[in-house]
C-alpha positions in Angstrom: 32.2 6.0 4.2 29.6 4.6 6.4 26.6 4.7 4.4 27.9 3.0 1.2 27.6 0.3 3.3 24.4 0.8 4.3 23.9 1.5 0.7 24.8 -2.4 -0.5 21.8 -3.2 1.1 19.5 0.1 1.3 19.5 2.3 -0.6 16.1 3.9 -2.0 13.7 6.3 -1.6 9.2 9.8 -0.3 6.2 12.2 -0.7 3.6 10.7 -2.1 -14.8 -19.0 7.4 -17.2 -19.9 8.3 -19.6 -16.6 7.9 -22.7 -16.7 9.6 -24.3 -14.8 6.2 -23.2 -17.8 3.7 -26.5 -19.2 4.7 -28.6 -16.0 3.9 -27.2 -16.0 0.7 -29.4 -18.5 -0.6 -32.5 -17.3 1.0 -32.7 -13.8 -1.0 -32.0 -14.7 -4.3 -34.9 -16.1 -7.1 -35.6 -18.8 -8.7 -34.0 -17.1 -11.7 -30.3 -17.0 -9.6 -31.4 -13.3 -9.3 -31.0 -10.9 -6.5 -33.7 -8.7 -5.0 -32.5 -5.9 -7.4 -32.7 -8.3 -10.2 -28.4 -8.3 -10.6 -27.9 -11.7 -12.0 -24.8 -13.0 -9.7 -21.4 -14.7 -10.9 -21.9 -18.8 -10.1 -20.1 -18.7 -7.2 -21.7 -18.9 -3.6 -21.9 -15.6 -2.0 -20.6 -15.4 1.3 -21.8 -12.4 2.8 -24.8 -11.9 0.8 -28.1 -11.2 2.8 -30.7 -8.3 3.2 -28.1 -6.0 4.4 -25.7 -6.3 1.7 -27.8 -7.2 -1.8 -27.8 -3.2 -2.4 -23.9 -3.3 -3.0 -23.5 -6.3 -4.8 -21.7 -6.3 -7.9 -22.1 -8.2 -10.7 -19.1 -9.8 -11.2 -19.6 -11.7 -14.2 -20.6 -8.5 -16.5 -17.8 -6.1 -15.3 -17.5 -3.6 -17.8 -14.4 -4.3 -20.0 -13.3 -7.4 -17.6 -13.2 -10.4 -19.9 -13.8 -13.0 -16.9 -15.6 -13.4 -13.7 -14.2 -11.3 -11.1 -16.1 -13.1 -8.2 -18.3 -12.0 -5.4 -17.6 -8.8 -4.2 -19.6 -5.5 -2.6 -19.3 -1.9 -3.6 -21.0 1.5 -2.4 -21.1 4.6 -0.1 -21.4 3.7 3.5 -21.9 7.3 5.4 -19.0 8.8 7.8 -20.7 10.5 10.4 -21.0 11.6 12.7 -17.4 12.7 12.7 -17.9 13.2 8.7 -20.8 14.7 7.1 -20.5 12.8 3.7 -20.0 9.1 2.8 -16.8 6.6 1.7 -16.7 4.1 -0.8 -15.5 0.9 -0.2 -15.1 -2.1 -3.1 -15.4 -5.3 -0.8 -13.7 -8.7 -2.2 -14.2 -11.9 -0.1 -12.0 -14.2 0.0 -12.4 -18.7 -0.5 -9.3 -19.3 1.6 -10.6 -20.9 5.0 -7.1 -19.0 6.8 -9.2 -15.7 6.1 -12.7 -16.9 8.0 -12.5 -14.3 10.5 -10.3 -11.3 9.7 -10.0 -8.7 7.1 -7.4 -6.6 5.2 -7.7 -2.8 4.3 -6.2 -1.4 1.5 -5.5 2.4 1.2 -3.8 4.5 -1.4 -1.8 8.1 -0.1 -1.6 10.9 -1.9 -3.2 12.7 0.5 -6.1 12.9 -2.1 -5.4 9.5 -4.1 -8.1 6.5 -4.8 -7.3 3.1 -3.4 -8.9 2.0 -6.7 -5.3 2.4 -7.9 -3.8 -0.1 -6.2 -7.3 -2.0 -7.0 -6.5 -2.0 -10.6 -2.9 -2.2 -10.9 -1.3 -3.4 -8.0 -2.7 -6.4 -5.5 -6.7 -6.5 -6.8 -8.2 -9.7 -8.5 -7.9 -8.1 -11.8 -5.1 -5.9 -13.0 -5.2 -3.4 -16.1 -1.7 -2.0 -15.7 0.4 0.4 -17.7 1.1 -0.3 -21.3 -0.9 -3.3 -21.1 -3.9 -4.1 -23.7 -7.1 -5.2 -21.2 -7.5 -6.2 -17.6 -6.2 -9.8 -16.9 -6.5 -12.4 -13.8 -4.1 -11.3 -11.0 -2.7 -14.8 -9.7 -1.1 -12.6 -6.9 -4.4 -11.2 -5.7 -4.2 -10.3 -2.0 -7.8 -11.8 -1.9 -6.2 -15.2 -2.1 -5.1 -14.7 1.3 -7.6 -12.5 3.2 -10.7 -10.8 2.8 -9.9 -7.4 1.0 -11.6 -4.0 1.0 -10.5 -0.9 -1.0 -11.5 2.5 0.9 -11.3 5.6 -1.0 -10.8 8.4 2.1 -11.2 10.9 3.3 -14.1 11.9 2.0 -13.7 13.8 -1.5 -11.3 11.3 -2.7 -11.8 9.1 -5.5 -15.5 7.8 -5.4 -16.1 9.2 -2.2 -17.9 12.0 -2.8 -17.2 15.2 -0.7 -17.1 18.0 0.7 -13.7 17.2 2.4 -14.3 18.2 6.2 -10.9 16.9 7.2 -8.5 19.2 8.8 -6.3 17.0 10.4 -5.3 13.4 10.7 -7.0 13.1 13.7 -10.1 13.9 11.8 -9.5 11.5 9.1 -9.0 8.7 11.8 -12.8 9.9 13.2 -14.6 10.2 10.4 -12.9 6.8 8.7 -14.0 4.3 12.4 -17.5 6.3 12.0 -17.4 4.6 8.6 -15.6 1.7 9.5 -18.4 0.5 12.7 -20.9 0.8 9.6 -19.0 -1.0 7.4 -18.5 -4.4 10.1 -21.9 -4.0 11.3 -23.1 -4.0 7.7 -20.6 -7.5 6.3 -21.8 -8.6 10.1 -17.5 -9.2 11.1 -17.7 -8.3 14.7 -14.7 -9.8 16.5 -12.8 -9.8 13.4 -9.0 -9.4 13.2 -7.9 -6.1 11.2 -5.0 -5.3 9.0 -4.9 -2.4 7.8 -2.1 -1.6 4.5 -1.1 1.0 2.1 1.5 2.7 0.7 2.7 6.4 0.5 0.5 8.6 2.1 -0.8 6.0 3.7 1.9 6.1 6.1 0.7 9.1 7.9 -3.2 8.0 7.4 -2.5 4.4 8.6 -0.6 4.7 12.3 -3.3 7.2 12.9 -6.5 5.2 11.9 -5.0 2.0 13.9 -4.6 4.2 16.7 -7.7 5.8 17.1 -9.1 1.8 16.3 -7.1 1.2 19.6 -7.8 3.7 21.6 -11.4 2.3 21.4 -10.8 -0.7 23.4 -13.5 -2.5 21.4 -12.6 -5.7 19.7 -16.1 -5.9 18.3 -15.7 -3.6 16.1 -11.8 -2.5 16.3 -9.7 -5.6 16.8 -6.5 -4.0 14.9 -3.8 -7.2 14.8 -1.2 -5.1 12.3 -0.6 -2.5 9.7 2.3 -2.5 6.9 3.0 0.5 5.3 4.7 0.6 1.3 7.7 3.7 1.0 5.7 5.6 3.5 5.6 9.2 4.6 6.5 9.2 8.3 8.8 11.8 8.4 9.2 15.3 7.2 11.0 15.2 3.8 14.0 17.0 5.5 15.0 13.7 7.0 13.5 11.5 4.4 14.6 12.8 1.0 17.2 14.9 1.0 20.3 12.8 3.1 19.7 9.8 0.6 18.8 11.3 -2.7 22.6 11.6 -3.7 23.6 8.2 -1.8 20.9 6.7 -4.1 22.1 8.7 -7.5 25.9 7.2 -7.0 24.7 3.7 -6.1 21.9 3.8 -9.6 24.2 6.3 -11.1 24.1 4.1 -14.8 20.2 4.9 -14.7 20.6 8.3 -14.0 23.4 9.5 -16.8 24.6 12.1 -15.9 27.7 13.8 -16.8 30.9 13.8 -14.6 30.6 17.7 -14.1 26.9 17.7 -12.7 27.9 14.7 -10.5 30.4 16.1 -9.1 28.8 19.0 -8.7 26.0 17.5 -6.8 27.8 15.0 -4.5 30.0 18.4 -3.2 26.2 20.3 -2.7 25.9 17.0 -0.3 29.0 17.0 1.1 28.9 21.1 1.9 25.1 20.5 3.3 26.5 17.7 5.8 24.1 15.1 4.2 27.0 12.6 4.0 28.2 13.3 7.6 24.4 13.0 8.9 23.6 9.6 7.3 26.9 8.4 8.6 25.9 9.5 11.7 22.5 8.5 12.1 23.1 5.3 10.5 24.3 3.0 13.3 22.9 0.1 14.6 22.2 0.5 17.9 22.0 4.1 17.3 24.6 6.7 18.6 22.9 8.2 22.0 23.3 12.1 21.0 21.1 11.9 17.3 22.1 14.2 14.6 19.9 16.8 13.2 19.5 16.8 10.0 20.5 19.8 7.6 18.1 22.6 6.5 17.2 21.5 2.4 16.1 25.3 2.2 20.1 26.4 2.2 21.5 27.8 -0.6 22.5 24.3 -2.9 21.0 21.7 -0.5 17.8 21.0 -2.3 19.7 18.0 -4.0 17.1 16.1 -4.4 15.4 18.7 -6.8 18.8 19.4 -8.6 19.2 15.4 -9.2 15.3 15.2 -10.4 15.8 18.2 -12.8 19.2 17.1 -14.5 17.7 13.5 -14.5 14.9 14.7 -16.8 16.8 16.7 -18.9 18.6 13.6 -19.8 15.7 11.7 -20.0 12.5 13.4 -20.6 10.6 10.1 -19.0 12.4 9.9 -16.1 9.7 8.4 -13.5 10.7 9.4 -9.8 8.3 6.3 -8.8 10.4 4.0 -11.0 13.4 4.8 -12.1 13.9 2.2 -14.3 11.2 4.0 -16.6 12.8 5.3 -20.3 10.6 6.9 -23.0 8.2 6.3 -24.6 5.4 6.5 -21.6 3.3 4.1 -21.1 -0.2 4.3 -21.9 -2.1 4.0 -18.9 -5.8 3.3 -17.9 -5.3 5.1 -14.9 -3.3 7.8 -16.1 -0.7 7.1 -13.1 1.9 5.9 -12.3 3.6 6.1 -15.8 3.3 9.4 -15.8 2.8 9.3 -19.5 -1.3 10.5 -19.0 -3.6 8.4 -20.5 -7.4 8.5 -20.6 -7.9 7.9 -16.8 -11.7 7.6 -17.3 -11.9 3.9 -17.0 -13.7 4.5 -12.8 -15.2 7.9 -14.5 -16.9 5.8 -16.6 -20.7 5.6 -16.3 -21.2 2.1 -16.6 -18.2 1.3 -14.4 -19.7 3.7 -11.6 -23.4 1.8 -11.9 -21.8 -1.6 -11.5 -20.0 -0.1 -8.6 -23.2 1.2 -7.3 -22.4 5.0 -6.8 -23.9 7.7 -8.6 -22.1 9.1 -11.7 -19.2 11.7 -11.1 -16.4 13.1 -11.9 -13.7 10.7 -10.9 -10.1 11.0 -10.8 -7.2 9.1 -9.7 -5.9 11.7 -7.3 -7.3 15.3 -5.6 -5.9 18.1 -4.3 -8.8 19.2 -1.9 -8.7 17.0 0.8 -6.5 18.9 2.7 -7.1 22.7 1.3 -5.0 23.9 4.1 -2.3 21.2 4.0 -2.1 18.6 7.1 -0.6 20.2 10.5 -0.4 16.8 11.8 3.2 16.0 13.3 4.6 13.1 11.0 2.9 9.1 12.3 6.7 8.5 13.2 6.7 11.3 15.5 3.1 10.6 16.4 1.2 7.6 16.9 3.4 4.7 15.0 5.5 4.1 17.9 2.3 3.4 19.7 0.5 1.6 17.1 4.0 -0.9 17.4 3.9 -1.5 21.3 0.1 -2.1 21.2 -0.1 -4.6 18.2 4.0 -6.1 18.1 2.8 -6.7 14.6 3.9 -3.4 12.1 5.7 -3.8 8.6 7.5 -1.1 7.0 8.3 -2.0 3.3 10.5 -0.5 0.9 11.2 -0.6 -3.0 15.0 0.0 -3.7 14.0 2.0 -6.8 11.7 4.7 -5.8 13.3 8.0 -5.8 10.3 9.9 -4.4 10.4 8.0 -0.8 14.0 6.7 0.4 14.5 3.7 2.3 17.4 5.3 3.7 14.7 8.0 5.2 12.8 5.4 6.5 16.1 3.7 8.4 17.1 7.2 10.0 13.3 7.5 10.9 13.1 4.1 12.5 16.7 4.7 14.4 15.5 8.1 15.8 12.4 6.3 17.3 11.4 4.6 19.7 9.2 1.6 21.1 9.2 -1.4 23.3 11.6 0.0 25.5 14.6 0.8 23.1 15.4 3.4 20.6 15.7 2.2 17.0 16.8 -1.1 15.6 20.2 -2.7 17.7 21.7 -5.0 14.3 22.0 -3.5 10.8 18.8 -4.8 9.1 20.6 -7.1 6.3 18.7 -10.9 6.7 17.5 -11.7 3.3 13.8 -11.5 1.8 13.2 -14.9 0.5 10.5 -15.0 -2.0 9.1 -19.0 -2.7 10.0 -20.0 -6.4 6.8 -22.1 -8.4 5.3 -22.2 -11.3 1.5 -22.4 -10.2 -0.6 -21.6 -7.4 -3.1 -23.0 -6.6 -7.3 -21.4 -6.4 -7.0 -20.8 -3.0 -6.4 -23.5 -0.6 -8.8 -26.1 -2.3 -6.3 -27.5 -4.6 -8.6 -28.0 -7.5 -8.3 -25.5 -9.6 -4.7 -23.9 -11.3 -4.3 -20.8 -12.0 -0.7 -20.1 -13.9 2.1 -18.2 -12.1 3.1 -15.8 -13.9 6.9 -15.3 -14.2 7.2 -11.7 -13.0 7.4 -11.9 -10.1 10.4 -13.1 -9.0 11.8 -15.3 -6.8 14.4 -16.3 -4.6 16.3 -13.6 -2.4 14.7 -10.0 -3.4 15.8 -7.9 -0.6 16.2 -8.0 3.0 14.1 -7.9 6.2 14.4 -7.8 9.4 12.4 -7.9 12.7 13.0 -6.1 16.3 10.4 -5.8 19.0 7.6 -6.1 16.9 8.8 -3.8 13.9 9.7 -5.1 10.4 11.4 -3.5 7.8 11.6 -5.1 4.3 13.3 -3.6 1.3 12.8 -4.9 -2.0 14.7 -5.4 -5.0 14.0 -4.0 -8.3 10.5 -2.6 -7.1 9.5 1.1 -7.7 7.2 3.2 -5.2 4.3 0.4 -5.6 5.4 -2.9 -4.3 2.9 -5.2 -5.4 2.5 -3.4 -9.2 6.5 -4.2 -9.7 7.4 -7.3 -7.6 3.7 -9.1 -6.3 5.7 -12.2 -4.9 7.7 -10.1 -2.5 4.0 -8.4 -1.7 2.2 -11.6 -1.6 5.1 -12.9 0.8 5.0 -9.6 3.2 0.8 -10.2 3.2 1.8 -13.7 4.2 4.2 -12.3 7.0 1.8 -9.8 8.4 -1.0 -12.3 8.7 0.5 -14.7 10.4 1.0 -17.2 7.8 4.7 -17.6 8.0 6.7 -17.1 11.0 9.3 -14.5 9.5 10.6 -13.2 5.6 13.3 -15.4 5.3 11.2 -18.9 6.0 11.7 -21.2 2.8 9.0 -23.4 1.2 5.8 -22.2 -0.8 3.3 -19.7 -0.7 0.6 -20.6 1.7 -1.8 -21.1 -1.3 0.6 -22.9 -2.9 0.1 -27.2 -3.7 2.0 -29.1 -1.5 2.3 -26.2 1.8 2.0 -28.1 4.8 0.0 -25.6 7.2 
């Protein structure tokens, strides 16, 4: 059938410089190597340091419970208004490699409700403390080796930000975040800087929206958006993005999922009835047909598969993690609480101490809310919206995928992209199957001045890990053996996509090092 073939190759699945302020450093710190507000700094030279900035430094040397330096980096509220009526937090990190002098990288968790301190902590930050693991350790695949990095929690009410949430929309969100965001590059003093803006989730409807409304600003000062990539994204209603692939996905991970030859069977016929199997093999072509299906109602008696295939799963296994379905018992403990699943104390950012280092006052922190939209969000889905927009105006947009998420499908994704269109044509016209080649090493280098070696960890990866492939200025990478976060379960493939997005490399499957690596030749 048609889409077992896309299946060989997809199959996965939704819901969730030189600064001009190095210099000013030196002027507004002591004798004592002390900071206006008496924070003793880390002994490396702040970049962006200056009378603007000292009241969100963070002391990176004293980080409460990190056993090492973290660097120089920037945390606090900066207000949202006048769109907004409350403030965002942000956790700046700088970054050493000269390739970054002039642009920065946004970071952005989903939910809608969830804290970008998440992916801080256990997916692409300079310090990870992820599940099951003892204390925080170095992350030698820390985004802020290639670019300058800043965590957002947003809308307001999420995470650190503190509320009320006044969002009712994602038009609003996209307001009230360039309210913040003028602040913010006024503040750090990057006017003209080139932006890239990521996430994952969620983040696929905030994202296209937020780069959007940066566009329609025509103002490079302040708004110079260059690309976004967005992780197993929501950018399309779940009719189209869960249920066709969740029981393509079951057969093709069908040893993970155990279950018995009667409930398979039962389910595969609840697809076949529901005309899931004829849709995707429809809808699946490349270029795609002219007269696109429609896909089938999941509210028909026996076509929520999807649910049938996550309650049967957990029956056999009580642990079963839709974000990783890889995951057996027993949970993992987790700082964060999240994504194990397993709880855990999730009070590491509730913390007191950790909120006074991150200047912000103490509250009641947690990893994701409910209340930013108390209505839900009206907004049509970013595919059906602004993405096709955000694509023509920047030729520069990455949609990434990991093959074992069963809460966002990468076939979703595929039928969303083929239904689309931008830069003249509708959807992709070749079957997205060029491999994702991720560099194999055993060091990286501190950044790109070659003195200092950090150790590579080995799980990462390497060689082919998926596939990618580019049309009129749209990417779309899947990745092998990764769950709903890319960088937590494979960082080289998410360290290689950073390097794609910025420019560094020319496409996914270009061989040699990283571009931090000894030995690259750019």
């Amino acid at each position: 059938m048609l889409v077992l073939a896309p299946l060989t190759l997809l199959v996965a699945a939704v819901g969730a410089l030189q600064n001009p302020h190095r210099k000013a450093a030196k002027r507004t710190q002591s004798s004592h190597g002390l900071t206006k507000r008496n924070v003793p700094l880390p002994q490396t030279d702040h970049q962006y340091l200056n009378e603007h900035t000292e009241k969100f430094v963070v002391n990176g040397t004293h980080f409460p419970q990190v056993p090492f330096d973290i660097g120089e980096s920037y945390a606090g509220l900066l207000e949202n208004t006048p769109h907004g009526n409350s403030s965002l937090f942000f956790w700046f990190f700088p970054s050493t490699n000269p390739a970054a002098s002039k642009e920065i990288t946004i970071w952005l968790n989903g939910g809608p409700g969830c804290s970008s301190l998440d992916g801080l902590l256990q997916e692409n930050g300079p310090f990870l403390w992820q599940s099951g693991t003892y204390e925080p350790v170095r992350n030698p695949y820390s985004w802020t080796n290639l670019t300058n990095l800043v965590y957002v929690d947003q809308p307001a009410g999420t995470g650190l930000s503190p509320g009320p949430a006044t969002v009712k929309n994602e038009i609003d969100v996209s307001n009230e975040f360039n309210d913040f965001w003028k602040r913010f590059i006024k503040t750090f003093g990057m006017q003209g800087y080139k932006i890239y803006i990521t996430g994952e989730s969620y983040a696929g409807q905030y994202i296209p929206y937020i780069a959007s409304g940066m566009l329609d600003q025509k103002d490079t000062t302040y708004f110079n958006v260059k690309g976004i990539q967005i992780n197993d994204p929501s950018i399309n209603e779940d009719e189209v993005m869960i249920y066709p692939a969740a029981v393509p996905a079951l057969n093709h991970f069908s040893a993970l999922f155990s279950l018995n030859d009667t409930t398979m069977k039962e389910i595969n016929h609840n697809a076949e009835k529901c005309g899931y199997n004829k849709f995707l093999a429809e809808a699946l072509q490349y270029p795609p047909p002219k007269n696109f299906p429609k896909a089938p109602n999941p509210n028909d008696p026996g076509c929520d598969v999807w649910d049938q295939v996550v309650t049967a799963a957990t029956f056999i296994n009580p642990c079963f993690n839709m974000y990783h379905i890889t995951d057996f018992c027993p949970f993992l403990w987790d700082e964060m609480g999240f994504p194990s699943l397993g709880g855990g104390p999730n009070n590491y950012f509730n913390r007191s101490d950790v909120q006074k280092a991150l200047n912000v006052p103490v509250t009641d922190y947690s990893v994701c809310s409910n209340a930013v939209f108390p209505d839900g969000d009206p907004s049509p889905p970013s595919a059906l919206g602004p993405l096709p927009s955000v694509i023509e105006r920047t030729n520069n947009v990455l949609i990434g995928h990991g093959w074992y998420d069963y809460l966002l499908f990468m076939n979703g994704s595929l039928v969303t992209i083929q239904n689309m269109t931008w830069n003249g044509a509708q959807g992709f016209q070749k079957p997205p199957i060029e491999p994702l080649f991720v560099p194999y090493t055993d060091e990286v280098t501190d950044l790109a001045n070659g003195e200092q070696k950090i150790p590579w960890n080995n799980n990462a990866g390497a060689g082919i890990l998926g596939t990618a492939h580019t049309e009129r200025g749209l990417t779309f990478s899947s990745v092998y053996g990764s769950g709903h976060e890319i960088p937590q379960y494979v960082p080289g493939a998410a360290y290689r996509q950073l390097e794609f997005l910025l420019g560094r490399i020319k496409n996914l499957q270009e061989r040699g090092p990283y571009t931090t690596q000894r030995g690259h030749g750019n």
